[in-house]
C-alpha positions in Angstrom: 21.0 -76.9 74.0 19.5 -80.3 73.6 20.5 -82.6 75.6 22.2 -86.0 74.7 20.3 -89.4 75.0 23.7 -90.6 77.2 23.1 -88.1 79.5 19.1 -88.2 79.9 19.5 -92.0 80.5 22.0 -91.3 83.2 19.5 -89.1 84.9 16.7 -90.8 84.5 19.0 -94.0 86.2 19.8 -91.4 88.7 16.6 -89.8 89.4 15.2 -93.8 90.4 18.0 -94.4 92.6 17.0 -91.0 94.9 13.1 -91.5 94.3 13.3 -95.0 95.2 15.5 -94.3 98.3 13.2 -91.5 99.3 9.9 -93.9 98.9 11.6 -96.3 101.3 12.3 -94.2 104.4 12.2 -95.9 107.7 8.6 -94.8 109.7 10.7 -94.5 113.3 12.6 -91.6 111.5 11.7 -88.4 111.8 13.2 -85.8 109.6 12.4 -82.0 110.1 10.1 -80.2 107.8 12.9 -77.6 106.0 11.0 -75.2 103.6 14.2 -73.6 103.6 15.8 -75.7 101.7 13.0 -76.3 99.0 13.2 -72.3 98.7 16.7 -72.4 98.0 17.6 -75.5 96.1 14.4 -74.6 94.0 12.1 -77.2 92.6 12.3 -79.7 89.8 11.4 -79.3 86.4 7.8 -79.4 86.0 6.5 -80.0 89.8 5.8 -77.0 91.9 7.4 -75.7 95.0 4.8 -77.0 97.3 4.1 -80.3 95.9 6.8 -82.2 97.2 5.9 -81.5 100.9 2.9 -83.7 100.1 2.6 -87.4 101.0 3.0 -90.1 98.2 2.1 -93.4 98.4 4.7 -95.9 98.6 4.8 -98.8 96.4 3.2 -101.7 98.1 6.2 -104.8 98.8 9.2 -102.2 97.9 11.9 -103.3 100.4 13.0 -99.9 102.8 16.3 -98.3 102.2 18.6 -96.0 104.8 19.1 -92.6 104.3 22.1 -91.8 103.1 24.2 -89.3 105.4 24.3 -85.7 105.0 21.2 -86.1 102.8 18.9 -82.8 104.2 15.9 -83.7 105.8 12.7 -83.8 103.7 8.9 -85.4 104.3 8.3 -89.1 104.1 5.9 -88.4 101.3 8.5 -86.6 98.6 8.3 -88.3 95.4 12.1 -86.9 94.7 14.7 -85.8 96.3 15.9 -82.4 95.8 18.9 -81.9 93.2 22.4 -81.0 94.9 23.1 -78.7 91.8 21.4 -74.4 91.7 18.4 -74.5 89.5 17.0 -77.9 90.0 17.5 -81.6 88.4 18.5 -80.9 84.9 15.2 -81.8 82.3 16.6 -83.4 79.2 16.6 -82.1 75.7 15.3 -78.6 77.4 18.4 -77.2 79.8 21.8 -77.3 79.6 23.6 -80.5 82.5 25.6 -78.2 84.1 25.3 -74.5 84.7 28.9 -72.2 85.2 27.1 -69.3 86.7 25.6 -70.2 89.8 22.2 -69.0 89.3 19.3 -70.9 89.2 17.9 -71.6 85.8 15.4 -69.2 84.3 13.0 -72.3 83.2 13.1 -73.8 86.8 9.8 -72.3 87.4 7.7 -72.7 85.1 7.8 -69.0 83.3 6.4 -67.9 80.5 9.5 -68.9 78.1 9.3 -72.6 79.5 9.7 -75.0 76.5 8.2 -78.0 75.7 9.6 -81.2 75.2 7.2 -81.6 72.0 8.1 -77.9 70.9 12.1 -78.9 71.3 11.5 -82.3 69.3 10.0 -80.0 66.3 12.7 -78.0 66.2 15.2 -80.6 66.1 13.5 -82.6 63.3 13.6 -79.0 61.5 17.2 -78.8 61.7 18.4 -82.2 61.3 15.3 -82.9 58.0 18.0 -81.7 55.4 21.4 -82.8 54.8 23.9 -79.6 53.8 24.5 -80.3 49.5 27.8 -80.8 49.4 29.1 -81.6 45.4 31.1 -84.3 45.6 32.7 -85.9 42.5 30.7 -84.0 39.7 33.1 -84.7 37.4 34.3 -82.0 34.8 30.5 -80.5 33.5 29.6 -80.4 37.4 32.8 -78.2 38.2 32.3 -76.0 34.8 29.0 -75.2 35.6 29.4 -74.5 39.3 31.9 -71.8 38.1 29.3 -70.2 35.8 27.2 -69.9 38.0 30.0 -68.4 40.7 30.9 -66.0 37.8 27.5 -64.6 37.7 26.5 -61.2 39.2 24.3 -60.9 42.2 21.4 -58.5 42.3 21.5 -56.2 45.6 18.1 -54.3 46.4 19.8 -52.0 48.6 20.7 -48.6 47.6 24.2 -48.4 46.1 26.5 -46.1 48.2 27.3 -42.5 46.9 31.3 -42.8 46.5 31.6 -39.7 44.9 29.7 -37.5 47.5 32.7 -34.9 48.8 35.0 -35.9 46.3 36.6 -33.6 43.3 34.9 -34.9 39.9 37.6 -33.3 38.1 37.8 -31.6 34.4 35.4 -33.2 32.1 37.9 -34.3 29.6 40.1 -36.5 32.4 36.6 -38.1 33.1 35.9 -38.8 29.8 39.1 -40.2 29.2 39.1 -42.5 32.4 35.6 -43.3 30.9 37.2 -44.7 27.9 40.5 -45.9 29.5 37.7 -48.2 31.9 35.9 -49.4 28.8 38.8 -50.0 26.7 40.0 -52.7 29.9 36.6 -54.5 29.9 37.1 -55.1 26.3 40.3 -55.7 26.0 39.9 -59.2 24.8 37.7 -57.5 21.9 39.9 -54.6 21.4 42.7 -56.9 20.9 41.0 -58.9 18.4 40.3 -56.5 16.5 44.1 -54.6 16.5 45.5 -58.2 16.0 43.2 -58.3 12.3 44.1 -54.9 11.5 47.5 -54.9 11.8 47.5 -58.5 9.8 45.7 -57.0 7.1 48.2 -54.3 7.2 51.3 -56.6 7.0 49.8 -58.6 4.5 49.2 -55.9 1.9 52.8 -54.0 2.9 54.7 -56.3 2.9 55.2 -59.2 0.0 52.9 -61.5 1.3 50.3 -60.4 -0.9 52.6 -60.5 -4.0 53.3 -64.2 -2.7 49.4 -65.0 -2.1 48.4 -64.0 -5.3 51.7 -65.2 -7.5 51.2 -69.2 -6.4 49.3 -71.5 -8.5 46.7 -72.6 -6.1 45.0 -69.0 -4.9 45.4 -66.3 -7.7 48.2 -67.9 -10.3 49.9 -64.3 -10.9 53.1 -66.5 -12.3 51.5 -67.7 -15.4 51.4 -63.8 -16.9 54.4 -61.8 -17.8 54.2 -58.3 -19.1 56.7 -57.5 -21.7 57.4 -53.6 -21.9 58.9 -51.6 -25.3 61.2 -49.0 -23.4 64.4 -47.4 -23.9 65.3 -46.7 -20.2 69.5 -46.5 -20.9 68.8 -43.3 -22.5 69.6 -42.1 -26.3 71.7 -44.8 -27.5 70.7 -44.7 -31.0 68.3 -41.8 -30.8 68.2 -38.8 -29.3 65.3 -38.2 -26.0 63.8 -35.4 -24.9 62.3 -34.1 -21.6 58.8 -35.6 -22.9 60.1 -38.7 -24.3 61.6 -39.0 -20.4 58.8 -38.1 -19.0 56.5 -40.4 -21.0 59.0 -43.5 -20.5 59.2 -43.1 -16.6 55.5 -42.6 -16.3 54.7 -45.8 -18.6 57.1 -47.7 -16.5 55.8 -46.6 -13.5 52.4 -48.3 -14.4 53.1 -51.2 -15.5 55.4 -52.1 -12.5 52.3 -50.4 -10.1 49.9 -53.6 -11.9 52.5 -56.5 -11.9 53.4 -56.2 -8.1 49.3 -55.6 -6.9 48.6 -59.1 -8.9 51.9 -60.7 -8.9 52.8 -60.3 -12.5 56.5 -60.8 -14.3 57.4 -57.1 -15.7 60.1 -57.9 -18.2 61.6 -53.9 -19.6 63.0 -54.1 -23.0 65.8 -51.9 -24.4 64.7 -51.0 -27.9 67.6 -48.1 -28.3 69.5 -50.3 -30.2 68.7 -52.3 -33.2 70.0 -55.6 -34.6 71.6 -54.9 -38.5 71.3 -57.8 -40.6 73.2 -59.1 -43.9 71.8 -56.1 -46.0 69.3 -53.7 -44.0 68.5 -52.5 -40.9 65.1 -54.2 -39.5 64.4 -51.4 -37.2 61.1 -51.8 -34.7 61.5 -55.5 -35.4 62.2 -56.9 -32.1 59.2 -58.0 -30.6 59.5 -61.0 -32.1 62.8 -61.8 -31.0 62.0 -60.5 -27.5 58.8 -62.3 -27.1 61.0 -65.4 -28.0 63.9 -64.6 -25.2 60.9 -64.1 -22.5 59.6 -67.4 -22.8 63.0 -68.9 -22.1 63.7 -66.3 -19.3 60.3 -67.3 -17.8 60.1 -71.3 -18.1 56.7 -71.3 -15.9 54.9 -68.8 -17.9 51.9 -69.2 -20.2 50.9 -66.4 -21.3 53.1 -63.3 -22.6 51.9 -59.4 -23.2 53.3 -56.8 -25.3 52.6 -53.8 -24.5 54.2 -50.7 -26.1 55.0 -47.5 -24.6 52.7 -45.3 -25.5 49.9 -47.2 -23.5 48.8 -46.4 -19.8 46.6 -49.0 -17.7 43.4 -47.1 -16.6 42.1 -49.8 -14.6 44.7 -51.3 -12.1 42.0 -53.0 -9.9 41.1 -55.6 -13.2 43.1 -58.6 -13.2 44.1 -60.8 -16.3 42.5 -63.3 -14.9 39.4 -62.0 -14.5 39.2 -59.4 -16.8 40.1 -61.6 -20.0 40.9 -65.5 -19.1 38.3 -66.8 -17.0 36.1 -66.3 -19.7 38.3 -66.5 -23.0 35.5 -68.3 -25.0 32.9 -65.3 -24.5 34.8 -62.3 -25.2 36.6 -63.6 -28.0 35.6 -64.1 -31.8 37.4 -66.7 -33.6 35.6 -65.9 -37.0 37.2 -62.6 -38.2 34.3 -62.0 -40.4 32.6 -60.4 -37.4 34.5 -57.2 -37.5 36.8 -57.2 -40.6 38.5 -53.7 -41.7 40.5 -55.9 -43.8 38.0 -57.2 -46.1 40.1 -60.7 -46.0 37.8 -63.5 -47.1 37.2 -66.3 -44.8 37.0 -69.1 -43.9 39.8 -71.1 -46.5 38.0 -72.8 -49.6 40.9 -74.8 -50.6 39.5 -78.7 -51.2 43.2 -80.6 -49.7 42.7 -78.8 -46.3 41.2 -80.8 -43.0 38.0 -79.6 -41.3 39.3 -77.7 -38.7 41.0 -75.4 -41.3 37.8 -75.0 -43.1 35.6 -74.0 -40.1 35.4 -70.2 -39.7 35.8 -71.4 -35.8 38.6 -73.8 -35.8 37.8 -76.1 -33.3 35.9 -73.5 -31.1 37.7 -74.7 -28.0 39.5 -72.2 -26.1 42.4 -74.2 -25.1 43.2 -74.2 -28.7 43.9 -70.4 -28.5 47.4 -69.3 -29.1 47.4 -65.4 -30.1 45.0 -62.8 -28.9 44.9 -59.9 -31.5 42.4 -56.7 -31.3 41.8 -55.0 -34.4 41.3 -51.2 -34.8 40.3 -49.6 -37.7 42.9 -50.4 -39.7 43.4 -53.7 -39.2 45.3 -55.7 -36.8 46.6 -53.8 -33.9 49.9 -55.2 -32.1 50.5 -52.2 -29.4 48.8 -55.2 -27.1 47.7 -58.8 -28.0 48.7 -61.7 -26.1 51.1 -64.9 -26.9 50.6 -67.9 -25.4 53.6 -70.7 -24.9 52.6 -73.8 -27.3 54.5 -75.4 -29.8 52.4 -73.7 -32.7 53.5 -70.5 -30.9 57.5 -71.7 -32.0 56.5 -72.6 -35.2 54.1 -68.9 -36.0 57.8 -67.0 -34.2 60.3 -69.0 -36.4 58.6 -68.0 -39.8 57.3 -64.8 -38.0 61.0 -63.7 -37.8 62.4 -65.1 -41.4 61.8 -62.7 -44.3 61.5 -65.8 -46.7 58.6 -66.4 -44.9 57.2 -63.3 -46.7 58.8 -63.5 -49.5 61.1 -60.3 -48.9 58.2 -58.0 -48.5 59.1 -56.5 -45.3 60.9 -53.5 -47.2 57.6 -52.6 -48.5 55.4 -52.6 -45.6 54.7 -49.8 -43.2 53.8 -51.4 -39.8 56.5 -54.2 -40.4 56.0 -57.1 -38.3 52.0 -56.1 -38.1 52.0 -56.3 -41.9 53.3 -59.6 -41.8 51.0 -60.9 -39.5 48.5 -59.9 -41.2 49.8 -61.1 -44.6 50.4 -64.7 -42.6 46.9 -65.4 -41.6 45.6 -64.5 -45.1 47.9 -67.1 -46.8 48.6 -69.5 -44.2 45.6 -71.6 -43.3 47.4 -73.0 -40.5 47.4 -70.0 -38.8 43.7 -69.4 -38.2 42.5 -72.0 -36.7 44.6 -71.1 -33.2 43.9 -67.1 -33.7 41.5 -65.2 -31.5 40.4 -61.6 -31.9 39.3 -60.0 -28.6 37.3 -56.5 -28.8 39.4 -53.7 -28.8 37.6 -51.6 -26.2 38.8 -54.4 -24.2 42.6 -54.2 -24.2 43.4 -51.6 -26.3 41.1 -48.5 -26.4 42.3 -45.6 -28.5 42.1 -41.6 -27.2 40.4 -39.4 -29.5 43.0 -38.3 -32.7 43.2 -42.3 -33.9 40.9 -43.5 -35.9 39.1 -40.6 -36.6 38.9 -36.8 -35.0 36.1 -36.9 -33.3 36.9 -40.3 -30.9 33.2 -41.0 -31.0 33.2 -44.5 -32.5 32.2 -47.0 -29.5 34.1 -50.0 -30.2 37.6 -48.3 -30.7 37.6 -45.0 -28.7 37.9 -44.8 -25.1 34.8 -44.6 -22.7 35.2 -42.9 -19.4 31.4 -44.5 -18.1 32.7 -47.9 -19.2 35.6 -47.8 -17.4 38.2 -49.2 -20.0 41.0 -51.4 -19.1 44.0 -49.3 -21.1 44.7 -46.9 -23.4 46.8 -47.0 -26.3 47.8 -43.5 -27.4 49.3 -44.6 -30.8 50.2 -42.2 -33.5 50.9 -39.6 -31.2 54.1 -38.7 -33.1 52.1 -37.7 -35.8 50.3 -34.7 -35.1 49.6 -35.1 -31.5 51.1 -34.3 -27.8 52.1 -37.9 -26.5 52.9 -36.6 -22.9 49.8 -34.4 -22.9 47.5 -37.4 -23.8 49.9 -39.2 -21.0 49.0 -36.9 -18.5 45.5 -36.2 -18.6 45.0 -40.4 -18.6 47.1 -40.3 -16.0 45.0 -37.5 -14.1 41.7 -39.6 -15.0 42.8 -42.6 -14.0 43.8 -41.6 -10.4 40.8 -39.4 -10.5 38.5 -42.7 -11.1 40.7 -44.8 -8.6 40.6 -43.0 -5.3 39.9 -44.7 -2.0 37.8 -43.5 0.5 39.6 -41.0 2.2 41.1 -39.3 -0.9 37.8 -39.0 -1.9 37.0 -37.3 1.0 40.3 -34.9 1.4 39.5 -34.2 -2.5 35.4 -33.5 -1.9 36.8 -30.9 1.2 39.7 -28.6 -1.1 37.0 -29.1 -3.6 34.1 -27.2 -1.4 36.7 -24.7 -0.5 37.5 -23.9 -4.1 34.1 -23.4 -4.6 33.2 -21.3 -2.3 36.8 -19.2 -3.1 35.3 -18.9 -7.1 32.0 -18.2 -5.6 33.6 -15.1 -3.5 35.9 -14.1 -6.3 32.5 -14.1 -8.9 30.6 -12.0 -6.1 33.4 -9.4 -6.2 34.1 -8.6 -9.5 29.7 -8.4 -9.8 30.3 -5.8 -7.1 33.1 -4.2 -9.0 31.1 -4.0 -12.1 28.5 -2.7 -10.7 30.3 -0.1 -8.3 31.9 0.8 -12.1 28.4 0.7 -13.8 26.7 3.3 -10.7 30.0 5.6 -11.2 29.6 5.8 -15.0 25.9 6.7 -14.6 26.7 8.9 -11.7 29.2 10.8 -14.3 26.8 10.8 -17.5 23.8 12.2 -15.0 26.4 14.8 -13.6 27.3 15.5 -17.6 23.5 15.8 -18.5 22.6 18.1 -15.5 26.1 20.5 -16.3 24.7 20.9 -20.0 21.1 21.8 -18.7 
């Protein structure tokens, strides 16, 4: 150890005190030569054994000194006296002051691991040139960073140690599983994530979150729609109902209440079974009116109403109003009927006392001026689906809509009733045009094939499987046709063309195995025909050779 500069000042005071004692000897004293005790107290540090028997000059004018007593017995010439300690006077900054031991030090003589005081100040200025770094007061960065860089893994060169070496590996499924169980705990933040998202998506669409999403004003505005449904569901009231008329009612039904809750829809289920009688006739299949007129006070915060009749089936549930029809009202609809016009009615007005807008074959051509929504099919106006919207022309079009003076008592004559009076409406009343829109009927109201011609080939009323067409409307299936076999096979076809993924795939696999089943059962009966075929010829060559 180095020594302190305390202690090498208080043996370098020392060491004069003895020296200069030892210079100043009286000449009339002899002292006996004892080599004996050089051998055994050693030397000092850095002189050799022999060199202190030698003479030294004394400082000229340095006053004499007495010995001190019990000092052993040395030359007048030593330079030093010897050290009372084993191993010599201590050297600083190269031996240690005191030495527990007893032995003499191993550097007293001058060996080959001697050290220099030079050597010893090197080392020291090596060990003291740089301060420890010790972080103090970093602040928040200082500490974040230090922690990264904790957190980081080191990189060992040695050889990793075989743990498994004498140990049972086990059945390769437990390993794979503790394989996966380890991965699965390192992402567990992940893992979780990802759970947590799934099973929100799941609540969202099971429970009626999504029916509350999609009903509010702000995100999809599902409570401005309200579909009004023809049905008898109380059973044969007025008329009797059969197994299909059942069957066709509960599927219908089932539908419509299907689209309402996916897009947050008002279903509102009328009971046609009964009819209203009036002063002198019964106005039977005359209720929409008055029904449309009840729904708008049942549903304050509506705007837009849709009549639908039984007999229809929504192909598409995935189309919404909204985007289907409404977010682009101007473009799909024609305001001039002359475009399409089964009904050869002549328009625009010509009358000289009405206003512009009356006289335009366009109205206004705004389409916040709509108020009805009416296809047409090849007949003329089609009311098995149209669209009211609430307005106060809408009031005025149901008052005189619903009074037979408006008509002038022609309802007894016509066939469709309230469609015939629509229709005779807009040709008299100018009024009426300029806030009527016809919409394509392809779009809202396609027709199976049977109405409107046998064949079902005409593209703009007939529906189109590639298209993908909103509903179908199988009207006039009383006459002539099977309602609840048309029912069915849209049915079939719509679920067919609306399967998610994984139907799709359970469907593609029983499909493969009936396949291959038809493809087995075609191979036997080949076999079987020709196992018959070989035994017929077998039997006419057996025939033939008999007769020879």
């Amino acid at each position: 150890t180095l020594a302190s500069p305390a202690s090498f000042t208080a043996t370098a005071g020392h060491r004069r005190r003895r020296s200069s004692a030892a210079r100043n000897v009286p000449p009339s004293l002899n002292l006996p030569d004892n080599t004996n005790s050089r051998s055994r107290f050693g030397t000092t540090s850095g002189v050799a054994g022999g060199s202190l028997g030698e003479g030294l000059a004394t400082i000229p004018g340095t006053p004499g000194l007495s010995t001190i007593p019990g000092t052993p017995g040395i030359q007048n010439d030593m330079s030093r006296t010897p050290s009372p300690r084993p191993g010599g006077w201590s050297s600083p900054g190269l031996s240690t002051p005191y030495d527990s031991s007893g032995r003499a030090s191993p550097y007293g003589n001058g060996g080959a691991h001697n050290v220099t005081w030079a050597s010893a100040q090197a080392r020291s200025a090596e060990v003291k040139g740089y301060a420890a770094f010790t972080p103090r007061n970093q602040g928040f960065f200082g500490k974040h960073f230090r922690k990264i860089s904790t957190s980081l893994p080191f990189s060992h060169s040695a050889e990793k140690e075989k743990m498994s070496r004498g140990h049972h590996k086990g059945h390769p499924a437990l390993q794979i599983l503790n394989r996966i169980g380890r991965n699965l705990w390192r992402l567990r933040r992940s893992v979780g994530l990802v759970l947590l998202v799934v099973v929100s998506i799941i609540l969202f669409y099971v429970t009626p979150l999504h029916r509350i999403f999609r009903r509010s004003s702000i995100f999809g505005g599902g409570n401005k729609f309200v579909i009004i449904l023809a049905a008898n569901q109380g059973g044969g009231v007025m008329e009797w109902k059969g197994p299909r008329e059942w069957a066709i009612e509960r599927d219908s039904v089932k539908n419509k209440k299907k689209y309402t809750q996916r897009w947050g829809y008002d279903l509102e289920i009328v009971d046609m079974s009964t009819k209203k009688r009036y002063a002198h006739e019964w106005r039977e299949s005359w209720e929409k009116v008055d029904t449309i007129k009840n729904a708008m006070r049942k549903y304050p915060h509506a705007e837009w109403f849709w009549w639908l009749d039984t007999n229809t089936f929504i192909m598409e549930p995935g189309y919404s109003l909204q985007k289907h029809i409404f977010n682009n009202l101007k473009d799909i609809t024609y305001r001039d009927i002359n475009h399409y016009n089964p009904l050869n009615i002549s328009h625009p007005p010509t009358d000289p006392y009405l206003d512009p807008e009356s006289l335009s074959p366009v109205g206004d051509g705004r389409s916040d001026s709509i108020n009805l929504i009416v296809p047409q099919d090849c007949g003329g106006f089609n009311l098995g689906s149209f669209f009211v919207r609430r307005s106060i022309w809408t009031d005025r079009l149901l008052d005189i809509w619903w009074d037979p003076v408006g008509y002038e008592q022609k309802h007894m004559e016509w066939e469709h009733k309230e469609q015939d009076a629509l229709e005779y409406m807009y040709t008299n009343q100018p009024w009426i045009r300029s806030h009527v829109a016809f919409i394509h009927q392809r779009k809202v109201n396609s027709f199976p094939p049977g109405a409107c011609g046998d064949k079902g080939d005409d593209p703009k009323i007939h529906y189109q499987e590639r298209d993908r067409d909103f509903l179908v409307n199988m009207a006039g299936c009383e006459w002539g046709r099977d309602c609840w076999a048309e029912m069915y096979n849209y049915r079939q076809l719509s679920n067919r063309l609306n399967r998610n993924p994984w139907e799709k795939f359970k469907d593609g696999i029983s499909d493969s195995f009936k396949a291959m089943k038809s493809k087995k059962k075609e191979k036997e009966k080949k076999k079987e025909k020709e196992n018959k075929d070989g035994k017929g010829k077998g039997e006419k060559n057996e025939k033939r050779n008999k007769k020879w």
